[in-house]
N, C-alpha and C positions, 0 to 999 in steps of 0.2 A: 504494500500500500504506500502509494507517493502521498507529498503531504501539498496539497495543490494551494498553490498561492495566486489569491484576486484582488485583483487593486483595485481600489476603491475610486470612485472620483468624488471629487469634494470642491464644494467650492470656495476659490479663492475670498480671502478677508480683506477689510478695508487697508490694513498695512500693503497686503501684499500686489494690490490694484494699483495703489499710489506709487510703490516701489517702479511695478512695470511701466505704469504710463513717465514716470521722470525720468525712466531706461529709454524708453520710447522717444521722448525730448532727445535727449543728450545724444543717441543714436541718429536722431534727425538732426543737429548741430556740427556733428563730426562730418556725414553726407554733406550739409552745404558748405564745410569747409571746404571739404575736398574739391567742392565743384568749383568752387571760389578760386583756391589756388589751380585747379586744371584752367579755368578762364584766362585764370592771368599769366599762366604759362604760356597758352595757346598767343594771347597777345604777343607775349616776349617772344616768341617764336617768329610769330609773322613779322616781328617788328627788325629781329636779324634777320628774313628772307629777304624783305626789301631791300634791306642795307645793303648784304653781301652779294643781290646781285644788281645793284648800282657798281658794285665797286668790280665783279669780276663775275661774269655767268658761267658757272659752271652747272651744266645740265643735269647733273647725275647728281651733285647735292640740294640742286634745285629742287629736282623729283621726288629725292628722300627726305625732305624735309615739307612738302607739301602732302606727302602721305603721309607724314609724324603728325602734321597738323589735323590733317581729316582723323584718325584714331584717334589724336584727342580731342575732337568734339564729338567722337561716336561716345568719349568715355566721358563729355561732359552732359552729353544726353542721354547715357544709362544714369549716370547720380541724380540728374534735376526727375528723370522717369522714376527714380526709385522716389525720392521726395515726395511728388505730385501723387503716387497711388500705393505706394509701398508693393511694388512688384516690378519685378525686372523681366521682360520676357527672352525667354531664351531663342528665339529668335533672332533678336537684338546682340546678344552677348556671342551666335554665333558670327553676324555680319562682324563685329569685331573683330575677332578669331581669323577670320578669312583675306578682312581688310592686312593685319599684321603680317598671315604668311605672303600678300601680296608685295606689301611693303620688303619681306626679307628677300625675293626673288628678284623683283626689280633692283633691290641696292648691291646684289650679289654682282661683283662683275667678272667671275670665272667658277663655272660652275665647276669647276675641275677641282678646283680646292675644297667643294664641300664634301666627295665620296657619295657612292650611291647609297649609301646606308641614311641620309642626312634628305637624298631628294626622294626617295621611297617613303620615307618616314613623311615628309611635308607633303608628297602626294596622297597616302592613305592620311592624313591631318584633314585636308581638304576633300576629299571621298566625303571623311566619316561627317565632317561641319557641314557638307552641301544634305548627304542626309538627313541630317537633324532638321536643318534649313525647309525641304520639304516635308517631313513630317511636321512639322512646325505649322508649317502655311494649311497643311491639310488636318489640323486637329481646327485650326482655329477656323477655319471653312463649315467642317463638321461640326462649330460649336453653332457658329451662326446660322446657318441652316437648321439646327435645331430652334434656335431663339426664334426665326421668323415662321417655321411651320407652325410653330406653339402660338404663335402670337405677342408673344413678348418683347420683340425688335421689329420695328417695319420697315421695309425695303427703302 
């Protein structure tokens, strides 16, 4: 005879409500920092792109720094998306994912030096993000089509 163990649910007390919701703050405080200094990076950035190609264009750090830039405003629009609803969709955190190994390919300039172990690996990366990507777009298809046959979303 085992000795079966059931957890009880119980509900939370007034300490422990006020505890979560000030976690809940401070956790929304740190996100808009984040977002805060991603913006003002993203500024600093652009503001050495301009400069450095006043002074000398170089194409290839032009490139790599214009896709430094777009990732980080995919990542200053996952923090202000997490803020606004407190969810991130993974959808979103894949385009990031995908934006990055694009960013590593394009900055690569001899692919001889990465070994196929390095481009197999960033190709199965990208297989498995493009999957997720369509499974993604097709759950949230199948949610809306539920909403609208129900009634609950209109066209």
């Amino acid at each position: 005879m085992g000795v079966r163990m059931v957890r009880r649910h119980h509900d939370i007390g007034t300490f422990e409500n006020l505890l979560l919701k000030w976690l809940g703050m401070l956790f929304d405080m740190v996100v808009i920092g984040l977002a805060t200094i991603t913006m003002g990076y993203v500024v600093y950035m652009m503001f050495h792109l301009v400069t450095d190609t006043i002074h000398a264009l170089h194409v290839e750090d032009v490139l790599h720094q214009i896709v430094l830039v777009i990732i980080f405003l995919e990542i200053f629009e996952l923090l202000t998306m997490y803020v606004k609803e407190h969810h991130v969709s993974m959808r979103n955190v894949v385009e990031l994912g995908v934006l990055a190994m694009v960013r590593k390919i394009i900055i690569t300039p001899d692919y001889n030096q990465l070994g196929w172990q390095t481009l197999f690996g960033m190709a199965a990366l990208i297989f498995v993000m493009g999957w997720i990507y369509v499974q993604e777009r097709q759950r949230r298809t199948k949610h809306e089509e539920f909403l609208i046959t129900h009634g609950i979303k209109k066209v």
